[in-house]
C-alpha positions in Angstrom: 193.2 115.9 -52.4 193.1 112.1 -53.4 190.9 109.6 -52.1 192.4 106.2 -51.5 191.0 103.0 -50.3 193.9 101.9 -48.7 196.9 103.3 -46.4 200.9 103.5 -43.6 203.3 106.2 -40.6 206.3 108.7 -39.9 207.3 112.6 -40.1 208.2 115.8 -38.4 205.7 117.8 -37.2 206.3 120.8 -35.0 203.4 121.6 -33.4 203.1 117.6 -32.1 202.1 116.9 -28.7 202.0 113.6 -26.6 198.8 112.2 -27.2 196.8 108.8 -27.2 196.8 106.9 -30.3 192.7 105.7 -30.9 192.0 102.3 -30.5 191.4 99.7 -33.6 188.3 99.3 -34.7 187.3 97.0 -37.5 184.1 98.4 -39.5 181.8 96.2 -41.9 181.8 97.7 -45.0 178.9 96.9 -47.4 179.9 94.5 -49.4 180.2 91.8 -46.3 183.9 92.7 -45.8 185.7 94.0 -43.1 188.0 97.5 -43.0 190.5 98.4 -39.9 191.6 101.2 -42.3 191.0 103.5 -45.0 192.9 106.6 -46.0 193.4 109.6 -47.8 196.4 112.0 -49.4 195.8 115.5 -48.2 197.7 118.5 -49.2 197.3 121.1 -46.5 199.2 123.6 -44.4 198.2 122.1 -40.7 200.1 118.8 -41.8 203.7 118.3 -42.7 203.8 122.1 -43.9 201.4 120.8 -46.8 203.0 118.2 -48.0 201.7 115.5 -49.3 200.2 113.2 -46.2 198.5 110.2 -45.5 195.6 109.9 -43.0 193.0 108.0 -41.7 189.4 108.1 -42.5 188.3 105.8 -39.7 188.9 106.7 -36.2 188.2 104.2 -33.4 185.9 102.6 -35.7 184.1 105.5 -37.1 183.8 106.6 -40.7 184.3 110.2 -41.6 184.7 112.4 -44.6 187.5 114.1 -45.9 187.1 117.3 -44.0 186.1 115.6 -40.7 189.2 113.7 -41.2 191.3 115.8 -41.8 190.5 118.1 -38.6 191.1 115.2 -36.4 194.1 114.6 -37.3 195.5 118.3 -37.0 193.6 118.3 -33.1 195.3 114.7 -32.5 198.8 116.3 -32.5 199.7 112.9 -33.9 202.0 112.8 -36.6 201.7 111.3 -40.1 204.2 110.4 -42.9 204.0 112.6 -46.2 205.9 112.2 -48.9 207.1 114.1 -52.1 204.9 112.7 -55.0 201.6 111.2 -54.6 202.9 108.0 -56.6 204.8 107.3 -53.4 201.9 108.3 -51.4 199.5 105.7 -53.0 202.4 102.9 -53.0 202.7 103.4 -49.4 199.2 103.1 -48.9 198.5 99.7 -51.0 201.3 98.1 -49.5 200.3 98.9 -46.4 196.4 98.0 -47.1 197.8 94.2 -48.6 199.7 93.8 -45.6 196.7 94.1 -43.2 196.6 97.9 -42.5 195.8 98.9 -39.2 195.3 95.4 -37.8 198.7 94.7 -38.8 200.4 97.5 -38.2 199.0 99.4 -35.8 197.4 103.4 -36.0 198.6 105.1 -39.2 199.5 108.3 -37.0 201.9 108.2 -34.4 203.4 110.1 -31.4 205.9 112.4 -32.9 209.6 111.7 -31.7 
């Protein structure tokens, strides 16, 4: 598993269900700055058949760790994007994190199609 600062959405994922996506909350971060969204790359069965996947770390404005964050987003029956390399994975989530993150662009998971 890679920890990122930064984060973006889209995938397959079977066992999906129609589900609410959490509100956007903005978090102060120690350094006097401000975060709608942090991420990770996690590697693990429950997601995208273990591929590489990005997901958040805050939820409706709360901090969590890896394995907290992880559960929640296997119970959200949202989906995530994943992706083949974690080069990708990371490019996905800078660009997304410069662009505004979650204020810009919304939830990183999404109701599967």
């Amino acid at each position: 598993m890679r920890i990122l600062v930064f984060a973006l959405l889209c995938c397959f994922c079977p066992s999906c269900v129609q589900t609410q996506i959490p509100e956007i909350v903005v978090v102060n971060n120690p350094d006097g700055t401000h975060s709608s969204e942090c991420t990770i790359s996690v590697e693990t069965l429950a997601l995208n058949d273990g591929r590489i996947t990005v997901i958040p770390t805050i939820w409706e404005g709360r901090r969590l760790d890896p394995k907290q964050a992880i559960s929640l987003a296997v119970e959200s029956g949202l989906c995530f994007r994943s992706f083949d390399t974690h080069e990708q994975a990371d490019e996905f989530a800078a660009t997304r994190s410069l662009a505004g993150g979650a204020t810009t662009f919304g939830f990183l998971g999404y109701v599967c199609p």
